[in-house]
C-alpha positions in Angstrom: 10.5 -17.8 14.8 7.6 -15.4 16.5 4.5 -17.3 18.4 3.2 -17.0 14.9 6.1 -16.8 12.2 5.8 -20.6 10.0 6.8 -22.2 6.9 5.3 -20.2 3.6 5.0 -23.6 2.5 4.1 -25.3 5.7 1.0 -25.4 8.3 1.3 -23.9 11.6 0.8 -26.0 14.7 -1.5 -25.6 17.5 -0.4 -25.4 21.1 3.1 -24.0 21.2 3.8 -21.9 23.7 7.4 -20.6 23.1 9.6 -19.7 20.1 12.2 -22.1 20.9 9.3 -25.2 21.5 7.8 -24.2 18.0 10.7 -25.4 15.8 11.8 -29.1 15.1 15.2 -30.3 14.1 17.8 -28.8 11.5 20.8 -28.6 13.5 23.2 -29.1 11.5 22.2 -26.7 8.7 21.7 -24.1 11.6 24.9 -24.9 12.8 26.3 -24.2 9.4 24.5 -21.5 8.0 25.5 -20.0 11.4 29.2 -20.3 10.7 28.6 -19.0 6.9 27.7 -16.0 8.8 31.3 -15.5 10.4 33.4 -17.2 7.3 35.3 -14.6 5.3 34.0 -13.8 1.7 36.0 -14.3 -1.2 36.5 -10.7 -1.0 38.1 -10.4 2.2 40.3 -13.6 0.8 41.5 -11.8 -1.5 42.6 -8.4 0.4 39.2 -6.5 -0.7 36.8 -5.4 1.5 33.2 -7.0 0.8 31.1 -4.4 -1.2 27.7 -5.8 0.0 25.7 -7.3 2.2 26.6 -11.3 2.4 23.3 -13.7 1.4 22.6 -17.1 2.8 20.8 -19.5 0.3 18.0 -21.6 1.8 16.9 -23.8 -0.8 14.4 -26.5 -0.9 10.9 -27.5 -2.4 7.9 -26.1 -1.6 6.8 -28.0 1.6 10.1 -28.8 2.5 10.3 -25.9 5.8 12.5 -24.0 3.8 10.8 -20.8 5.5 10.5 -22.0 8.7 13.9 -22.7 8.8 14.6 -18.9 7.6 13.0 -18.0 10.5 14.4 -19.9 13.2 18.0 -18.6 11.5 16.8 -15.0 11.8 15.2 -15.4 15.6 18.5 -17.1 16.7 21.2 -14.4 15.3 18.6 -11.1 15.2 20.3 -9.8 18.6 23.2 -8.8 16.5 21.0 -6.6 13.9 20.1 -3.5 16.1 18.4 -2.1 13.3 15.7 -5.0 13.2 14.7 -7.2 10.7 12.8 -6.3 7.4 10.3 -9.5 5.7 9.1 -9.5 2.2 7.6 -12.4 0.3 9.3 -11.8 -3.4 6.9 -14.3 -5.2 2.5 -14.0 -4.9 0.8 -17.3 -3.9 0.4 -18.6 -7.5 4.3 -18.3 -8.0 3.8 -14.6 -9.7 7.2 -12.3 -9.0 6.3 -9.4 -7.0 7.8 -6.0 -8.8 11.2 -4.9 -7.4 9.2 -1.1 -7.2 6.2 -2.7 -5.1 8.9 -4.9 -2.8 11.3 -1.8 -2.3 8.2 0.6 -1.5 6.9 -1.4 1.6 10.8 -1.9 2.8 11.2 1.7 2.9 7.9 2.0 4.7 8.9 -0.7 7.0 12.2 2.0 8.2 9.5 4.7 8.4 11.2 6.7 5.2 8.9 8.3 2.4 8.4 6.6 -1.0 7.4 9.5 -3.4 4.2 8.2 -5.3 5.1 6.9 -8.8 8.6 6.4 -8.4 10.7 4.2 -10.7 11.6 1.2 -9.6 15.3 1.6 -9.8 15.0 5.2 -8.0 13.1 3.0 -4.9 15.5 -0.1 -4.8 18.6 2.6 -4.6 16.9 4.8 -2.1 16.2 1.3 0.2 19.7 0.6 -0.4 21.2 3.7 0.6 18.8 3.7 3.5 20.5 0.5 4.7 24.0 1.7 4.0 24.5 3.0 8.1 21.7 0.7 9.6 23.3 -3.0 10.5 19.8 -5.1 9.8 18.6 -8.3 8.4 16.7 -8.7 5.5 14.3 -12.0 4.8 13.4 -12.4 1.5 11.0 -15.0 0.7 10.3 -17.1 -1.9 12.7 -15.4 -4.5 11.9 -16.1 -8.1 15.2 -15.3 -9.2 18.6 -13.9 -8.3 17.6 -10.2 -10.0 14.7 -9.7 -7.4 17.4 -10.1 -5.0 20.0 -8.6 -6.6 18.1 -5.5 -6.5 17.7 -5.0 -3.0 21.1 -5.9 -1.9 22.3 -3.5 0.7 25.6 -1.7 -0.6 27.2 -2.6 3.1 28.9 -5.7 4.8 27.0 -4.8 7.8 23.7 -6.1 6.7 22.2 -9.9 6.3 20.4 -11.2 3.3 18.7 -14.6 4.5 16.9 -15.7 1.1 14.7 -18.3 0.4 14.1 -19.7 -2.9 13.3 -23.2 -4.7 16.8 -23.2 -6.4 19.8 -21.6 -7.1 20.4 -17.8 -7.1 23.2 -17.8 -10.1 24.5 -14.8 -10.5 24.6 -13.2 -7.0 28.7 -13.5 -6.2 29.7 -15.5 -2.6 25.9 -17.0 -1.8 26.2 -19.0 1.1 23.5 -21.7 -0.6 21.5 -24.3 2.1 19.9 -27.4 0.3 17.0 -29.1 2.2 15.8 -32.4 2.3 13.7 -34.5 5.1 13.9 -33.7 8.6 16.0 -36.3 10.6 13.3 -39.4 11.5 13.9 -38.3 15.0 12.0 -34.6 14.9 9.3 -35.8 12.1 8.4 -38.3 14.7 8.3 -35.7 17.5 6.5 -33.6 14.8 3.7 -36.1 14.3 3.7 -37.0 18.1 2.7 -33.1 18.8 0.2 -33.1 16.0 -2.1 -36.9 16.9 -1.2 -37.0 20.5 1.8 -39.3 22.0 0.0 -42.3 22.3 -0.7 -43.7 19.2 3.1 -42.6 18.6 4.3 -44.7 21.4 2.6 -47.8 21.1 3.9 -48.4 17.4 7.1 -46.2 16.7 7.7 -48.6 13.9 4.4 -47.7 12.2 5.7 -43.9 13.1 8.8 -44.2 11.2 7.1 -45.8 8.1 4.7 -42.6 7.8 7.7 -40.3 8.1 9.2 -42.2 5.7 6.2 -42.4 3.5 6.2 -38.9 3.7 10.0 -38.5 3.2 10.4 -36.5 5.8 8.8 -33.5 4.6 7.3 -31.3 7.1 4.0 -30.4 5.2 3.3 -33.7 4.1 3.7 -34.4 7.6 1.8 -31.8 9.1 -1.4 -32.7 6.7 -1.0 -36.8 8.1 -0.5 -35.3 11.6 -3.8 -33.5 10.9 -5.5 -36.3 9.6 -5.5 -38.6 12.3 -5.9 -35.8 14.9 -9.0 -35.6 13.0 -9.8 -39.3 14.0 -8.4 -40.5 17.0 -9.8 -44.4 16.8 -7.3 -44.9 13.5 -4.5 -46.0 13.4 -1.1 -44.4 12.2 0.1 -47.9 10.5 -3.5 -47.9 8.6 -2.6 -44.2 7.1 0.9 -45.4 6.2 -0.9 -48.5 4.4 -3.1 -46.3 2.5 -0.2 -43.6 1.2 1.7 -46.9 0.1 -1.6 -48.0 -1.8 -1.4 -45.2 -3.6 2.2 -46.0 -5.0 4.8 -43.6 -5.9 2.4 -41.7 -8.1 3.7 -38.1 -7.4 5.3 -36.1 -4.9 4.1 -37.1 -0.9 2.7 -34.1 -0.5 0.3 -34.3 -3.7 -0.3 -38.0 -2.2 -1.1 -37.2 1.6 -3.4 -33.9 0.3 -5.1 -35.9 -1.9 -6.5 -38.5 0.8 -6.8 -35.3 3.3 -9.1 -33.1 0.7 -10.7 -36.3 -0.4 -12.1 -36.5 3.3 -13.1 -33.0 4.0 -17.2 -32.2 3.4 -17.9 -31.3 0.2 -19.1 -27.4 1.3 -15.5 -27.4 3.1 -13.9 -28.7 0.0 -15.3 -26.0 -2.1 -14.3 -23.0 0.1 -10.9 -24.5 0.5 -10.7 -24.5 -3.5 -12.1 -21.0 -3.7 -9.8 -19.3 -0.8 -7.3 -19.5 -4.0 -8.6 -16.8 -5.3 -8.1 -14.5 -2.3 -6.1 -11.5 -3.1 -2.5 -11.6 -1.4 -3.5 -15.7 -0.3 -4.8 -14.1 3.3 -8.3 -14.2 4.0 -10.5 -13.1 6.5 -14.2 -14.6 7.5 -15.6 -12.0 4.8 -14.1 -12.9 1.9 -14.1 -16.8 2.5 -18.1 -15.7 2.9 -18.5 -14.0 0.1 -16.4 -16.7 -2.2 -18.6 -19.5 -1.0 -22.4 -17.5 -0.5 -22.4 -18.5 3.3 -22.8 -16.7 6.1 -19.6 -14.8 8.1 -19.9 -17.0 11.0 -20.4 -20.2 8.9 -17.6 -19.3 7.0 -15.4 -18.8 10.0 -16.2 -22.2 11.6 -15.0 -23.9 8.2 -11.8 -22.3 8.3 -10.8 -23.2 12.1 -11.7 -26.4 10.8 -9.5 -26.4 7.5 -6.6 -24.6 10.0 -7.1 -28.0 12.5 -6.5 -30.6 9.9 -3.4 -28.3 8.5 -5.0 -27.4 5.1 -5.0 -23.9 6.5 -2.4 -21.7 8.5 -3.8 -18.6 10.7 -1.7 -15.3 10.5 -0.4 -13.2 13.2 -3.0 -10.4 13.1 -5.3 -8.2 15.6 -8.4 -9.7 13.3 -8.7 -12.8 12.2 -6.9 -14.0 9.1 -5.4 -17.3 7.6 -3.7 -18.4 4.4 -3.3 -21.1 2.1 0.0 -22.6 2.2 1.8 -21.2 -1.0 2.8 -25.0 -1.2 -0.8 -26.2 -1.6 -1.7 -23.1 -4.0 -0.6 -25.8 -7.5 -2.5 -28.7 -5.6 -5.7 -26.3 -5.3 -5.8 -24.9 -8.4 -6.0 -28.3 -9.9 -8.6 -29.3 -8.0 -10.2 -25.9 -9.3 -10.1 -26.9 -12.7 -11.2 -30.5 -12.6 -14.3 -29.6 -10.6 -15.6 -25.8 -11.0 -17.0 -24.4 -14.1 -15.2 -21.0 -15.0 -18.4 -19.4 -14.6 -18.9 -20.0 -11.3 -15.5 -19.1 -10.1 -16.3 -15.3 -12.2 -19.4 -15.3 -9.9 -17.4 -16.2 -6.4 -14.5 -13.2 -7.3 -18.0 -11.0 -8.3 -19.2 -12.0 -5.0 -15.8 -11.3 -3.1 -15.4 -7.9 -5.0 -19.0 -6.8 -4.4 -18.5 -7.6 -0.1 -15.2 -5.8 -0.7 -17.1 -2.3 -1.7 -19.7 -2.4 1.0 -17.0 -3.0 3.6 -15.0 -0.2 2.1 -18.2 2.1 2.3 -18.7 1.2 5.6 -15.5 1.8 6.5 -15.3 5.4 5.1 -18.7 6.5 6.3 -18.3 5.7 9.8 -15.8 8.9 9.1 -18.7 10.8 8.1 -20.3 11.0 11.7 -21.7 14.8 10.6 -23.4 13.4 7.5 -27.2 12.5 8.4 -26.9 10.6 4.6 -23.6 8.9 5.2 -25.0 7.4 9.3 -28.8 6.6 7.4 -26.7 4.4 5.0 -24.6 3.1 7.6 -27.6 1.8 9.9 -28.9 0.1 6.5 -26.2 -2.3 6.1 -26.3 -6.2 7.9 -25.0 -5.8 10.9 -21.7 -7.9 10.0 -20.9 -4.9 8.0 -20.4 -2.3 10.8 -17.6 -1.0 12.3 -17.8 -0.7 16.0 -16.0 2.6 15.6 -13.8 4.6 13.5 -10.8 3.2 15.2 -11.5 -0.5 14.7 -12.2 0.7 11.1 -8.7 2.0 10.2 -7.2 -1.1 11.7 -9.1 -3.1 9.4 -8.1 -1.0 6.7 -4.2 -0.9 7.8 -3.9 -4.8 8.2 -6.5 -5.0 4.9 -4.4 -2.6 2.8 -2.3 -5.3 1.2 -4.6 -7.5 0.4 -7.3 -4.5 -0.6 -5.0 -3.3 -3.8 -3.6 -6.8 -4.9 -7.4 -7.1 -4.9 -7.7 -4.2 -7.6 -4.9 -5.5 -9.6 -6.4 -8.5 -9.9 -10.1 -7.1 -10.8 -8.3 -4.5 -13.2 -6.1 -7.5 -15.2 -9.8 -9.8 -15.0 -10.8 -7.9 -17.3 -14.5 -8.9 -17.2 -15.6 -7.4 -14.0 -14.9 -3.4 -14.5 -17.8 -2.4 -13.2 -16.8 -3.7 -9.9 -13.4 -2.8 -10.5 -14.5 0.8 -11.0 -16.7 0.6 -7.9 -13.6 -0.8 -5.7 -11.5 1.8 -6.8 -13.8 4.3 -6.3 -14.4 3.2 -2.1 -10.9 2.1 -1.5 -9.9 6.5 -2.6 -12.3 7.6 -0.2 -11.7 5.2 2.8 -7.8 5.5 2.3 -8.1 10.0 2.0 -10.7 9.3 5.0 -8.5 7.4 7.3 -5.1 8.4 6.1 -5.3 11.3 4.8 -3.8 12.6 1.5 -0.2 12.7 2.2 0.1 9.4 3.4 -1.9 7.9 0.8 -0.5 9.2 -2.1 1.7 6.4 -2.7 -1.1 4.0 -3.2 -3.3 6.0 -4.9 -0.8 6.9 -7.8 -1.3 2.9 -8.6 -4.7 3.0 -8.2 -5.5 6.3 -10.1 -3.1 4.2 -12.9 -5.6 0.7 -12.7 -8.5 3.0 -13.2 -6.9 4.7 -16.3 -6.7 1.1 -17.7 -9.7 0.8 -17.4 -11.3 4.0 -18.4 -8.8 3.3 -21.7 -10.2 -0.2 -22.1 -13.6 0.5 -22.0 -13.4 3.9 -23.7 -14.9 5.7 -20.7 -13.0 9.4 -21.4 -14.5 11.3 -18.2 -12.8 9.0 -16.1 -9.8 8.9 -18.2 -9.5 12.8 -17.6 -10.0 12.1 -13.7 -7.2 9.3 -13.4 -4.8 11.7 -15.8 -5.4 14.6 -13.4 -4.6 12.9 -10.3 -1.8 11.3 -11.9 -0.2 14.6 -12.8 -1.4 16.5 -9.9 1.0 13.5 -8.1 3.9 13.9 -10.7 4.1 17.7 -9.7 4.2 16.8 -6.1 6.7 14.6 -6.4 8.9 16.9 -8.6 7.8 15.3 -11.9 6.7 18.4 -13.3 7.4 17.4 -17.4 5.6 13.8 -16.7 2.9 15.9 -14.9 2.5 18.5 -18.2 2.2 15.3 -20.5 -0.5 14.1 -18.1 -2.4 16.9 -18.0 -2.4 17.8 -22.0 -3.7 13.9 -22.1 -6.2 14.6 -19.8 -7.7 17.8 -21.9 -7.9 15.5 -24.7 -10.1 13.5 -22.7 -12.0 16.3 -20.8 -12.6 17.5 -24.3 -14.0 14.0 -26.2 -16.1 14.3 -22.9 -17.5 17.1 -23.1 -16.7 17.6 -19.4 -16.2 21.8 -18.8 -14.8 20.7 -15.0 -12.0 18.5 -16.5 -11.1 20.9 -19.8 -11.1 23.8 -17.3 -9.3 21.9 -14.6 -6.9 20.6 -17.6 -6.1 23.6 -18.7 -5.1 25.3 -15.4 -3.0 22.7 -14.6 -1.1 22.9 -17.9 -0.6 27.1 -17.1 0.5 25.4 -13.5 3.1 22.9 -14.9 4.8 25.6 -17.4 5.1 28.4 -14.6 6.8 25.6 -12.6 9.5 25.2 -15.8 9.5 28.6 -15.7 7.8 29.4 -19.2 5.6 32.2 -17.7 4.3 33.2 -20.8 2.8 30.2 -21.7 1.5 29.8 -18.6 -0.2 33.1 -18.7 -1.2 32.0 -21.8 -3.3 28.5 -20.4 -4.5 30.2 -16.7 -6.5 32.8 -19.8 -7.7 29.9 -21.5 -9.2 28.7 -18.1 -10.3 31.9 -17.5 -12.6 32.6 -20.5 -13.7 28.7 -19.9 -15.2 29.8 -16.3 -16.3 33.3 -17.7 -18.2 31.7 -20.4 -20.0 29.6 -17.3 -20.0 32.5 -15.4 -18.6 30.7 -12.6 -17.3 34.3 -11.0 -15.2 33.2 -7.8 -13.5 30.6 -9.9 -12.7 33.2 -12.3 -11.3 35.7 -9.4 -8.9 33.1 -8.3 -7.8 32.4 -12.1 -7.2 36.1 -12.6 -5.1 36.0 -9.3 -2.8 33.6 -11.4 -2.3 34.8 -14.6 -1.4 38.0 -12.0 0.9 36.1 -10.6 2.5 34.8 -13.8 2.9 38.2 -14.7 4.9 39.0 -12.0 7.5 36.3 -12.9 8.1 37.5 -16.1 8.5 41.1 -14.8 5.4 42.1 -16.4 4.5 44.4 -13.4 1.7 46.7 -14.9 -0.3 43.4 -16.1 0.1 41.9 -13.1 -1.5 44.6 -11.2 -4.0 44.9 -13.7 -5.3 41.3 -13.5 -5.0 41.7 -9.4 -7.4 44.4 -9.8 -9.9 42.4 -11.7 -9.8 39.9 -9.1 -10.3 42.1 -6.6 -13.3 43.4 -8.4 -14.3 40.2 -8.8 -13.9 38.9 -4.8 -15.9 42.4 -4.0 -18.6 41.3 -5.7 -18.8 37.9 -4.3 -18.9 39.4 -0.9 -15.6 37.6 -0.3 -13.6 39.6 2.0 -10.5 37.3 3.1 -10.2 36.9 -0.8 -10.3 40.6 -1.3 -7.8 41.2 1.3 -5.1 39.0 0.0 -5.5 39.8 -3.7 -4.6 43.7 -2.3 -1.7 42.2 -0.4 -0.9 41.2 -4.2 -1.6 43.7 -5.6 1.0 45.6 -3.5 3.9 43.4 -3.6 3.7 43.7 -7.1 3.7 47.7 -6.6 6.8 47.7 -4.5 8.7 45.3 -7.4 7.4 47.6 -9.9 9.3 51.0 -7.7 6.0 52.4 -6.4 6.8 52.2 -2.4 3.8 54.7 -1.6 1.3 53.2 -3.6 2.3 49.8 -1.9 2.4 51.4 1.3 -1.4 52.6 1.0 -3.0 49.2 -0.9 -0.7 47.1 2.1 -2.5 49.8 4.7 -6.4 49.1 2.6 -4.9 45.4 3.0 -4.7 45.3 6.6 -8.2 47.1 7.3 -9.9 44.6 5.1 -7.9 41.8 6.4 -9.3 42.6 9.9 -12.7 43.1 8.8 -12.0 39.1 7.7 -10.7 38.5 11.1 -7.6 36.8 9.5 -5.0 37.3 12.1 -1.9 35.8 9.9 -3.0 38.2 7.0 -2.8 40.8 9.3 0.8 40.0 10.7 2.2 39.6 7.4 1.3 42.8 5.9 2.4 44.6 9.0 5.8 43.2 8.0 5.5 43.8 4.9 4.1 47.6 5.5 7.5 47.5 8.0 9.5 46.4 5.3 8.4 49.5 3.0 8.5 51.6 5.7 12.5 50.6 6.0 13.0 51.6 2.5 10.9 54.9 3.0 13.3 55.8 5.5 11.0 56.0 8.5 12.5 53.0 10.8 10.0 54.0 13.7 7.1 52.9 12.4 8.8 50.1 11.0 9.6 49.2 14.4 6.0 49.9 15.5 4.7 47.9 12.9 6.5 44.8 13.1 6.0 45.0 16.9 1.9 44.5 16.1 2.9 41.1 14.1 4.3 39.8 16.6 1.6 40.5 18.8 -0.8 39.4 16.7 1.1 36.2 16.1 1.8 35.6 19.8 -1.7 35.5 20.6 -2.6 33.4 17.9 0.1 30.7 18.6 -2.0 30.9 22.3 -5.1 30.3 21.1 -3.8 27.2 19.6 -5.1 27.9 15.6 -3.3 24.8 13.7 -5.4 24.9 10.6 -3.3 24.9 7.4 -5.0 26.5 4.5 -3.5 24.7 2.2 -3.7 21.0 3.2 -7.6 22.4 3.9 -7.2 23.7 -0.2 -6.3 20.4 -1.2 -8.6 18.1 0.7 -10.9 17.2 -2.5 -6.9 17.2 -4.6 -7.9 13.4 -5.2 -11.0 11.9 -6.8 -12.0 9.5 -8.8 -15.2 10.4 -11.0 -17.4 7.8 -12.3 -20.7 8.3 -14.8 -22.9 6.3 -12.2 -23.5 8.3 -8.1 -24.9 5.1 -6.8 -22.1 5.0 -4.2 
């Protein structure tokens, strides 16, 4: 167990200094889980060699250290993993399973491999297990809701460890080494409590001890919350708590009995936070959102939950900023509470609240980004101080560590149901700061899922200009990703919406991509056909560079088809067309077209002149690279011309040419540059 690794279903103590001081008791369950490590499989029994990785069972209630105990497994035998250890919680804090795709997805990112944005779930768990087939690692799964979340993420190698933690039985999963916990021994719940209130009141009435364990049964949560409560008051006794869990009867678990007298002492303001940090996204929360769920102030906020973390209602996270969670054991107790004493509409007003801090922070954290906007540093100056971001640094942090907790927080907005607005409006920031921060390439794997929650709810609430946005990026990220048919189906969908719109950007942007989708299935004459149908869209607009660069493509689909004299004819009307913008760079590579397409088409001298036109506009552009390439290409010709001299001389001046530019240190990549507005998410309303 790390300085900070503790029970999912327990509380983390205070004023442990080392891994090995943190954990109490368990021996012999480590002892044998240990030796279930080295003890031959029924496979090897039986002459086979074991197929997959072996799983250890840890089984137990919730509250019962099932986790913690997990964790002191995997700290004691990690040395002989190389490849590290990999932790995923399988279940969400109200007992929810977590999607095989959304577990296998941050695994994979955990070994630093890609996960192609919109990937099946099956396609993910067998690229994760392949991954693991040469790595020897352990994997933690916590808080499995049933063998299949497992089963799917079982490494295809003996060499790997499955530690997995669930409330019962994982039937179905073949040789599970299965670890049933009760109580801790009286000896380390005593030592438990005696770290928690202080050894004195332990040592002057170890009876009274024992009967408070034994009230307790022995369960470390149950435990931890008693411990708490009588730190919290050091003039009471530990025999009077005992006496007043007994009063109570055996009227429920002891957990449920020790919380109850535990909340029933906390403040009434520190009562109703506690109940509201249930609705957190993820079950982390930060200062923020335990603010914004309550209508208090961010430092007001934070005192309350050092306070809820003191008396062990609340656990605090490993984490550069500061976060804490509800136990996931406490998550049933708390939502009762919820229902017995909040009105529904005030909880819809506390996630309002929570979602509408969640935007501003997300537009803070994308316009400290924007430090060349005048617009974008007036409306970061207007906002509270608490707000800010120091720098753009501290912001991506917060966003990293956030992330999680950020798009469960979508999710949940999008399947509410009753707050799209805000939902819209969290979408919307959370695009631009993630792009912002991460850049495209590195966010496309969450934004597929969100550009699919905000076609939910462009569906649901009949809103077809944003239906058309979320279909676009969708199938701009199918055809990334190789999904070029999925991508042609989103794209026809989103005309159809353009369309019922009446939005010209997303019927002409529609359109394109269709002609882009079936020249990448190779039907050129279709797509021809749809980059024309784009084209008399931006004619008809008279939107002329737009139209140049459409003209260029239907050129180009030409070409593939072998259609060389309409190629070059549509190269010449773009041409025309980048003349009259003024656009020389544009002009110069739709003649280095223009004479490719000659030299298919058997014309060598007429490409050799347009390539030599080529290079003199291309230097009038000062586009070095265009340069270079059509001196290899103009050597190239010259090759086939016969005249290998000034072939010779020719491709000499590209490398020239590229040699100095590789000194001057020019990185800039035109096409990431193209695709830097790829992404968007377009809503009816420009307040943000």
């Amino acid at each position: 167990m790390t300085d900070q690794a503790v029970d999912t279903d327990g509380v983390q103590m205070s004023g442990r200094t080392s891994a090995e001081s943190q954990f109490l008791g368990r021996t012999r369950e480590l002892k044998e889980l240990r030796a279930d490590i080295e003890r031959a499989g029924l496979d090897t029994l039986s002459g086979r060699k074991a197929p997959r990785a072996r799983v250890l069972l840890i089984a137990g209630r919730p509250g019962s250290g099932r986790t913690a105990l997990a964790e002191e497994l995997v700290r004691q035998v990690a040395e002989r993993y190389p490849d590290g250890v990999l932790r995923a919680r399988l279940s969400e804090p109200d007992g929810t399973p977590v999607p095989t795709e959304r577990t296998a997805r941050e695994l994979l990112s955990a070994l630093d491999l890609p996960t192609p944005p919109g990937a099946a779930e099956d396609d993910l768990a067998a690229a994760l297990r392949e991954a693991l087939t040469d790595r020897r690692a352990l994997l933690l799964l916590d808080d499995a809701a049933d063998a299949g979340q497992v089963d799917a993420l079982l490494p295809d190698t003996p060499d790997c460890l499955v530690v997995a933690v669930s409330q019962g039985p994982l039937t179905g999963i073949s040789d599970v080494r299965p670890c049933t916990l009760g109580g801790l021994d009286t000896k380390s719940a005593v030592e438990l409590l005696s770290r928690l209130t202080g050894s004195v009141r332990i040592t002057v009435d170890p009876r009274a001890a024992e009967g408070l364990v034994e009230e307790c049964q022995a369960q470390p949560t149950a435990l931890t919350l008693a411990g708490g409560w009588l730190a919290a008051r050091p003039k009471a006794a530990v025999a009077d708590l005992a006496k007043q869990l007994r009063a109570e009867g055996d009227e429920g678990a002891p957990l449920g009995r020790v919380f109850r007298l535990v909340y029933a002492s906390l403040p009434g303001p520190a009562a109703r936070i506690l109940r509201l940090l249930t609705l957190a996204p993820t079950g982390y929360v930060d200062p923020h959102t335990a603010s914004a769920l309550a209508g208090c102030s961010v430092s007001g906020a934070r005192t309350t939950l050092d306070d809820l973390v003191a008396v062990g209602l609340l656990r605090t996270v490993d984490s550069p900023l500061p976060q804490y969670e509800v136990p996931g054991c406490l998550h049933p107790l708390l939502r009762d509470r919820i229902e017995a004493q909040d009105r529904p509409a005030e909880l819809q007003l506390a996630r309002a609240r929570m979602l509408e801090r969640t935007v501003r922070l997300l537009q803070s954290c994308r316009a400290i980004t924007e430090t060349d906007s005048p617009q974008a540093r007036e409306k970061l100056l207007g906002m509270p101080r608490s707000l800010r971001f120091p720098s753009p640094r501290a912001a991506a942090d917060w966003l990293s560590i956030r992330k999680p907790a950020l798009l469960a927080a979508a999710r949940l907005a999008v399947a509410d149901g009753e707050l799209d607005t805000l939902a819209r409006r969290l979408m919307s920031q959370l695009v631009r700061a993630m792009v912002a921060h991460f850049g495209m390439q590195a966010a496309a794997p969450d934004l597929y899922g969100i550009h699919g929650l905000v076609l939910d709810v462009a569906e649901r609430q009949d809103l077809p200009r944003e239906q058309a946005a979320a279909l676009l990026n969708l199938g701009d990220l199918d055809a990334q990703t190789g999904r070029t048919a999925d991508a042609l189906t989103r794209y026809r969908a989103a005309l159809d919406a353009g369309r019922r719109a009446n939005d010209p950007y997303a019927t002409g942007r529609a359109m394109e991509s269709v002609g882009g989708a079936h020249q990448e299935l190779g039907d050129h004459d279709r797509a021809a056909d749809w980059f024309g149908r784009a084209l008399a869209e931006r004619l008809a607009r008279d939107e002329r560079a737009e139209a140049a660069r459409l003209y260029g493509r239907i050129a180009t689909a030409h070409t593939y088809a072998g259609r060389y004299g309409e190629a070059q004819r549509h190269w010449r009307a773009a041409m025309a067309g980048y003349r009259k913008l003024g656009d020389v760079a544009a002009h110069a590579r739709a003649l280095s077209e223009l004479a490719r397409v000659q030299e298919y088409a058997g014309r060598p001298e007429e490409s050799l002149r347009t390539c030599q036109e080529a290079i003199e506009c291309a230097r009038r552009a000062e586009d070095v690279r265009l340069q270079a390439a059509l001196h290899l290409r103009l050597a190239d010709t010259l090759d086939h011309l016969g005249d290998s001299t000034a072939a010779l001389l020719h491709r000499k001046a590209a490398e020239r040419m590229l040699g100095e530019e590789m000194q001057e240190g020019d990185t800039r990549d035109p096409a990431m540059e193209q695709d830097a507005n790829a992404c968007e998410i377009r809503n009816t309303s420009t307040e943000d």
